[in-house]
N, CA, C and O of each residue as an XYZ file, in Angstrom:
340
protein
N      51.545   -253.323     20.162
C      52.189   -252.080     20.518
C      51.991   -251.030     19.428
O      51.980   -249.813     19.617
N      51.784   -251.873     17.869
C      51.852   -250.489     17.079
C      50.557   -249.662     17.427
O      50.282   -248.473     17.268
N      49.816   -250.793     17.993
C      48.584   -250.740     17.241
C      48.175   -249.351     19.098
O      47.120   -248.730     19.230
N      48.709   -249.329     19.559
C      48.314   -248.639     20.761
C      49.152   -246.973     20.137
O      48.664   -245.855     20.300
N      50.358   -247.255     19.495
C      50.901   -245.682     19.183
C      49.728   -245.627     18.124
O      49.139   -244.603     18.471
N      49.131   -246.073     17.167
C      48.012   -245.282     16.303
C      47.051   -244.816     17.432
O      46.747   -243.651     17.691
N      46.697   -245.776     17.958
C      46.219   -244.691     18.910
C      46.069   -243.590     19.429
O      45.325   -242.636     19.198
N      46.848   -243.803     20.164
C      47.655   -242.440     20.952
C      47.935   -241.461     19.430
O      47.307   -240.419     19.244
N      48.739   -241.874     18.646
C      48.624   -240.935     17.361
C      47.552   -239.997     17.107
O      47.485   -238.773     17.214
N      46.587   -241.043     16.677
C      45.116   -240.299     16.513
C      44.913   -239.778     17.326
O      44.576   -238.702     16.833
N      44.830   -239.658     18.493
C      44.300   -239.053     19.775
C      44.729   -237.376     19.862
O      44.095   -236.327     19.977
N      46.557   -237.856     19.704
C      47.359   -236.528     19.801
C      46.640   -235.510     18.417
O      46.446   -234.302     18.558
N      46.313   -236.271     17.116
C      46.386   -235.108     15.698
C      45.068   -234.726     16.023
O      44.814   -233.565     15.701
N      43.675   -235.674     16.844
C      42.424   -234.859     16.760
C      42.313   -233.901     17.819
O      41.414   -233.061     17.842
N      43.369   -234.022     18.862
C      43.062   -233.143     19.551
C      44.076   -231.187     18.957
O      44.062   -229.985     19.224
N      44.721   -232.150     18.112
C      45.676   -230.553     17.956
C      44.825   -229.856     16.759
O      44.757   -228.644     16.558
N      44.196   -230.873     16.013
C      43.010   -230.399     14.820
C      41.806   -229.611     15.697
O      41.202   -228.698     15.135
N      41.597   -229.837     16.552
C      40.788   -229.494     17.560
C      41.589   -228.037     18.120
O      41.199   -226.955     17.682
N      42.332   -228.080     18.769
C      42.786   -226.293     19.022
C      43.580   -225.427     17.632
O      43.970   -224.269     17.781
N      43.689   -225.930     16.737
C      43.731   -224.963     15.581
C      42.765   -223.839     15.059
O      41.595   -224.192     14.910
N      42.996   -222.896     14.842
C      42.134   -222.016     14.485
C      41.926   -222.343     12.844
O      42.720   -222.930     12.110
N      40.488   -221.728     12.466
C      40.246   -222.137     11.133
C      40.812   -220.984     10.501
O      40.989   -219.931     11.113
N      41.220   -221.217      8.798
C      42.241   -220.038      7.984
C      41.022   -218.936      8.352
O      41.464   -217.830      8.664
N      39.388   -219.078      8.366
C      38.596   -217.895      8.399
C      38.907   -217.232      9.104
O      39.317   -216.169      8.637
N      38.937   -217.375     10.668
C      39.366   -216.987     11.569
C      40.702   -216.413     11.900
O      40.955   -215.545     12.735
N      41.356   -216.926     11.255
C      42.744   -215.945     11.497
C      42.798   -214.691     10.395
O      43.181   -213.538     10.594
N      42.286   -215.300      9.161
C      42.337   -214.139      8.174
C      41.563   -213.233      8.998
O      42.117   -212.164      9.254
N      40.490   -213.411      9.434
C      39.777   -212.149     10.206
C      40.283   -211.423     10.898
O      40.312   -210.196     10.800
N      41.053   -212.524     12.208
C      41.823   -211.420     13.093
C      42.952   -210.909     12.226
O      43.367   -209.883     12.765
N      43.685   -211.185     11.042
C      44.651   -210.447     10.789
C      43.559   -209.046      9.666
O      43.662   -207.849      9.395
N      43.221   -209.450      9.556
C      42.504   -208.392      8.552
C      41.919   -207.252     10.069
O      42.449   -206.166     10.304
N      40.944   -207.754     10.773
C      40.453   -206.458     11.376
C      41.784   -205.550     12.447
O      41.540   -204.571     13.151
N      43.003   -206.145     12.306
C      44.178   -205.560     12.977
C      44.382   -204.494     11.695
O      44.503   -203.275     11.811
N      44.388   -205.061     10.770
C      45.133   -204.065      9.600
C      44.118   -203.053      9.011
O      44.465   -202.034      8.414
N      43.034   -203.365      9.198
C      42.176   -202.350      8.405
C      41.996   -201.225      8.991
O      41.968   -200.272      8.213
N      41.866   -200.991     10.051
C      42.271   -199.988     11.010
C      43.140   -198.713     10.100
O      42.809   -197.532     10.004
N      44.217   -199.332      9.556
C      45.303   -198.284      8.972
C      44.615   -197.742      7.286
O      44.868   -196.718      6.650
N      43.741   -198.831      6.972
C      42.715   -198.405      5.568
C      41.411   -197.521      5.792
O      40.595   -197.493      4.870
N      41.105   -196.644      7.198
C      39.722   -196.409      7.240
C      39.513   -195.378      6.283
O      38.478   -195.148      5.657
N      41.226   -194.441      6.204
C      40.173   -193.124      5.194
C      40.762   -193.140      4.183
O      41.483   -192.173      3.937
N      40.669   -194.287      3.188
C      40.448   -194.963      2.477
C      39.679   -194.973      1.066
O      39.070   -196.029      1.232
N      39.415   -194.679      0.217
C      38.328   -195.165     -0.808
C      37.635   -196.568     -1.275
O      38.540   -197.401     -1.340
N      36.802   -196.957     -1.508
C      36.918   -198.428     -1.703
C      37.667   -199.433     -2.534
O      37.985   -200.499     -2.008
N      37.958   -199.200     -3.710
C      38.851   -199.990     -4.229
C      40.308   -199.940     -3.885
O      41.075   -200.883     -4.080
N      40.669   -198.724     -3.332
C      42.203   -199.000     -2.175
C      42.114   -199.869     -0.887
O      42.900   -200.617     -0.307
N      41.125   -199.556     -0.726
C      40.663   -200.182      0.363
C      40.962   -201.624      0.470
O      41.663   -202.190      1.309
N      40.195   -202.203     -0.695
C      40.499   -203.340     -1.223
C      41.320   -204.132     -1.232
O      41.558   -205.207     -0.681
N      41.912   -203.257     -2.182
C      43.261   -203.909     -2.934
C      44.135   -203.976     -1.924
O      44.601   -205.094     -1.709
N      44.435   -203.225     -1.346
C      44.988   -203.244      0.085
C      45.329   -204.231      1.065
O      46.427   -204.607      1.473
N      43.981   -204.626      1.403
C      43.385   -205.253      2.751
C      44.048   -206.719      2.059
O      44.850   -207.532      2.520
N      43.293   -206.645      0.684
C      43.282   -208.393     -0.177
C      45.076   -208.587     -0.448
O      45.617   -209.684     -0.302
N      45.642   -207.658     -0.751
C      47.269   -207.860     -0.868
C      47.861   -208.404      0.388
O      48.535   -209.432      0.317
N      47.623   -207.661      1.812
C      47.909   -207.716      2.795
C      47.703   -209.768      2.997
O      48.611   -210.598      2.965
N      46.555   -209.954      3.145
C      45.856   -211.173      3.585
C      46.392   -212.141      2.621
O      46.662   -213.279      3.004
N      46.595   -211.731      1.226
C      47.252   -212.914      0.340
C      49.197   -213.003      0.735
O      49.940   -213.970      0.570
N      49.432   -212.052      1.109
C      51.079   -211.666      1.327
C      51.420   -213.311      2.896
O      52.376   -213.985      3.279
N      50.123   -213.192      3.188
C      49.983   -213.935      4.461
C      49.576   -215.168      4.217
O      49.123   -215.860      5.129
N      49.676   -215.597      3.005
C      49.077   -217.109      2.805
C      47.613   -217.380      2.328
O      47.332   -218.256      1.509
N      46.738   -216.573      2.897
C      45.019   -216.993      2.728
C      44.760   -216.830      1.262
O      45.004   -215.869      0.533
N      44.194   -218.026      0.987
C      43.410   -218.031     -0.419
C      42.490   -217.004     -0.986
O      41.839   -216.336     -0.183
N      42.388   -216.851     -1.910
C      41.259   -215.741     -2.343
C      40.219   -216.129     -1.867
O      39.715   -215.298     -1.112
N      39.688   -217.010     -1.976
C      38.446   -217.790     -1.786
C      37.901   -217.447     -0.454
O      36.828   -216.870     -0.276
N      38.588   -217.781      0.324
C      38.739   -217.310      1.986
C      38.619   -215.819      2.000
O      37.460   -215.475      2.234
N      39.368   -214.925      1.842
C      39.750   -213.601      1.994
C      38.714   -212.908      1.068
O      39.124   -211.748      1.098
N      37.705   -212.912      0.325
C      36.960   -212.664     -0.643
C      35.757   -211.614      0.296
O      35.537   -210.404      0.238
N      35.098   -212.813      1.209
C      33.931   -212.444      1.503
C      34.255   -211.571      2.881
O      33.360   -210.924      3.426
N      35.960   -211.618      3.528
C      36.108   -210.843      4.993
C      36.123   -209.651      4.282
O      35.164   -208.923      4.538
N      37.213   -209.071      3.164
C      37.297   -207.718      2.569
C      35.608   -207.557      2.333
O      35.143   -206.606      2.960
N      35.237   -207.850      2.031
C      33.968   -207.305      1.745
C      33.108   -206.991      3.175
O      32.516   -205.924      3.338
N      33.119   -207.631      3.771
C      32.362   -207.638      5.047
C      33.279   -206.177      6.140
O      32.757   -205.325      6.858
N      34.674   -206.412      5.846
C      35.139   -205.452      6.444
C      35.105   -204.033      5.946
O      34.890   -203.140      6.766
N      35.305   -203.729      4.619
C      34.325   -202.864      3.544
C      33.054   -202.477      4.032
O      32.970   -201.291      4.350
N      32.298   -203.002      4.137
C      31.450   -202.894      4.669
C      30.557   -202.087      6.470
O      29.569   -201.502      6.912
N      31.656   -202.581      6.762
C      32.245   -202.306      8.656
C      32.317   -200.439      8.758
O      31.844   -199.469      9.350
N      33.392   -200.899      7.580
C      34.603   -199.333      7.855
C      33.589   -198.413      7.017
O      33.594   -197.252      7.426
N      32.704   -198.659      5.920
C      31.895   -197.482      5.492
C      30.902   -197.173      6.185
O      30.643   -195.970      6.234
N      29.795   -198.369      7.137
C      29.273   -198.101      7.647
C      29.315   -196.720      8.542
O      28.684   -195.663      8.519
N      30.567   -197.362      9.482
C      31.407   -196.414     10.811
C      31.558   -194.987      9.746
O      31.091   -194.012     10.336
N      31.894   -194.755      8.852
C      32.447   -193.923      8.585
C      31.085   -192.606      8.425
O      31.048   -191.415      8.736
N      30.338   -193.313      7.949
C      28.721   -192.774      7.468
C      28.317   -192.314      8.787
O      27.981   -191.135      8.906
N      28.302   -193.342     10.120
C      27.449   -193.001     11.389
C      28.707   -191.619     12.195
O      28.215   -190.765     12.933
N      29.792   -191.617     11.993
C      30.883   -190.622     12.182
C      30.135   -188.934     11.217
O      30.032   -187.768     11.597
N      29.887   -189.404     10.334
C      29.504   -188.266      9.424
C      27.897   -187.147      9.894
O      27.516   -186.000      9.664
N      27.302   -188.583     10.784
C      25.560   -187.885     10.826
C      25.977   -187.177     12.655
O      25.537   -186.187     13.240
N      26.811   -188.048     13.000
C      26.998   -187.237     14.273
C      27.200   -185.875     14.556
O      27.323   -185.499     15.722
């Protein structure tokens, strides 16, 4: 009998490991909700900002490192193709 609840145990944690979202993924969606309010912005506010926000929320630097940058990236782009229009 125990040996059928490990079972079933395992069964239940790989499947809930299985619909969890990864920390990347949520830091993302919480970051591209908030950056929105950073577009006119400079870059190191920008930053500091976005990275306060996302650490206030749990995510490691490590994690949150390369989205600020990528989203940095996003919002100057947009901002540049806004400018030639």
């Amino acid at each position: 009998m125990i040996n059928n609840l490990q079972k079933i145990g395992l069964k239940t944690s790989l499947y809930a490991v299985n619909q969890m979202d990864s920390d990347e993924e949520l830091a993302v969606r919480a970051a591209e909700k908030y950056h929105k309010r950073l577009t006119n912005f400079e870059e190191e506010i920008f930053k500091r900002r976005l990275t306060g926000y996302l650490i206030r929320r749990g995510f490691s630097y490590s994690t949150i490192k390369p989205i600020v940058i990528d989203m940095w990236e996003k919002t100057s782009l947009n901002s540049t193709e806004n400018l030639n229009e």
